[in-house]
C-alpha positions in Angstrom: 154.2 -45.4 -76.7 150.9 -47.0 -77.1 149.6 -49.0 -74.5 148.1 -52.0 -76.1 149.8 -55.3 -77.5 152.5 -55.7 -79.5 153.9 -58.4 -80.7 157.1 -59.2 -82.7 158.2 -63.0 -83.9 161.9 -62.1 -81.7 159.8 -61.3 -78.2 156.3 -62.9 -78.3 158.0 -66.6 -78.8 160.2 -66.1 -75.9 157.6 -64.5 -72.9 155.1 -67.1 -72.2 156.4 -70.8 -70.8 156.1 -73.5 -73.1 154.3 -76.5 -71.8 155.1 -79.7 -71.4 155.3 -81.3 -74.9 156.2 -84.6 -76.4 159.2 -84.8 -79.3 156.1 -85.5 -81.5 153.7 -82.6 -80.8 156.9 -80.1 -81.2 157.5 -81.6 -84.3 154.1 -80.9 -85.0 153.9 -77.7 -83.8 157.1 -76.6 -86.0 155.5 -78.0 -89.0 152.6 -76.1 -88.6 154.6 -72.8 -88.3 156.6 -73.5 -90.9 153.2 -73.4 -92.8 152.5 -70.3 -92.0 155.9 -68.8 -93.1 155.7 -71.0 -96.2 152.4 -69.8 -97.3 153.6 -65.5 -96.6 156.3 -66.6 -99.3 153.3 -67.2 -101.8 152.9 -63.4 -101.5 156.4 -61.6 -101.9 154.5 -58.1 -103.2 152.3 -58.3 -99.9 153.0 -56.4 -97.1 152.3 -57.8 -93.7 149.3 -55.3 -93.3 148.0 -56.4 -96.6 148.1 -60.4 -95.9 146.5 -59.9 -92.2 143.8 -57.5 -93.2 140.8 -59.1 -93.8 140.5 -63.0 -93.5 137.0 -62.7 -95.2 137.6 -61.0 -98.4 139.2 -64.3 -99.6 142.9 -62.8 -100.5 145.3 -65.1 -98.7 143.3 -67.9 -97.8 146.3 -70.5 -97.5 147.9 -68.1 -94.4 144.9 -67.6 -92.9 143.8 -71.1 -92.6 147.8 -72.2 -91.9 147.2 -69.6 -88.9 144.1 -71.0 -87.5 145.7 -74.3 -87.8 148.3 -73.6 -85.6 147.0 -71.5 -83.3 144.3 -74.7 -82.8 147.2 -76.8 -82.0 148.8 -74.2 -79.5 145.8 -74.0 -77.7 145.3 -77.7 -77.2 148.9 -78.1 -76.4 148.3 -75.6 -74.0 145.2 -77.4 -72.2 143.1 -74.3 -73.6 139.6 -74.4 -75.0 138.7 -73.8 -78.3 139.5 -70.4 -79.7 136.0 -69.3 -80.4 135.6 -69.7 -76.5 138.9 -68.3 -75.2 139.4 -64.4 -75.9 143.0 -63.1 -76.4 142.9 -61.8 -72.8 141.4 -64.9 -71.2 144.6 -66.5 -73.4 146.8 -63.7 -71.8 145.9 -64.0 -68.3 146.1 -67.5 -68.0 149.8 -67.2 -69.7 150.8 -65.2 -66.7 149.2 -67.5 -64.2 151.4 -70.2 -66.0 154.5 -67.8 -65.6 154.1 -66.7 -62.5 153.6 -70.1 -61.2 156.8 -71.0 -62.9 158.2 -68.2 -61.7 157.7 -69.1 -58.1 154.9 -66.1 -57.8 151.8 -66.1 -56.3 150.3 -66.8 -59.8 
């Protein structure tokens, strides 16, 4: 098994706490991921691989910017600073600060 991240729309959802969030920014935040699922069904041929491979060649410019439009909104909700600032394991450490504070740990 490889050691790096994976991630899977059944186990990634579910590891991290959610914070504290109006009715209106959930609202929000499900619109903006139903978005993103809206714009993969523009591309029924496309394999996963395929639709996530290269944000710059200009194929599937709907999903990408639907991504970075909710990922802008998770980070705010979150209190986090703009993704060009904050890398993934920045993102991931403070996660499991969050958790294990949650979790009653020494986090």
């Amino acid at each position: 098994m490889k050691s790096d991240y994976q991630y899977s729309g059944g186990v990634v959802y579910n590891n991290f706490p959610w914070p504290d969030a109006t009715d209106e920014q959930e609202k929000a935040i499900e619109k903006l991921a139903q978005a993103v699922l809206d714009a993969r069904t523009k591309y029924p041929q496309s394999t996963f691989a395929d639709m996530y491979k290269d944000e710059n060649k200009g194929w599937h410019q709907d999903l990408w910017k639907a991504h970075k439009a909710l990922d802008t909104a998770v980070m705010k909700l979150y209190g986090f600073p703009a993704i060009k600032d904050f890398t993934e394991a920045h993102c991931v450490a403070a996660l499991m600060e969050m958790y294990q504070r949650l979790a009653g740990g020494d986090g």
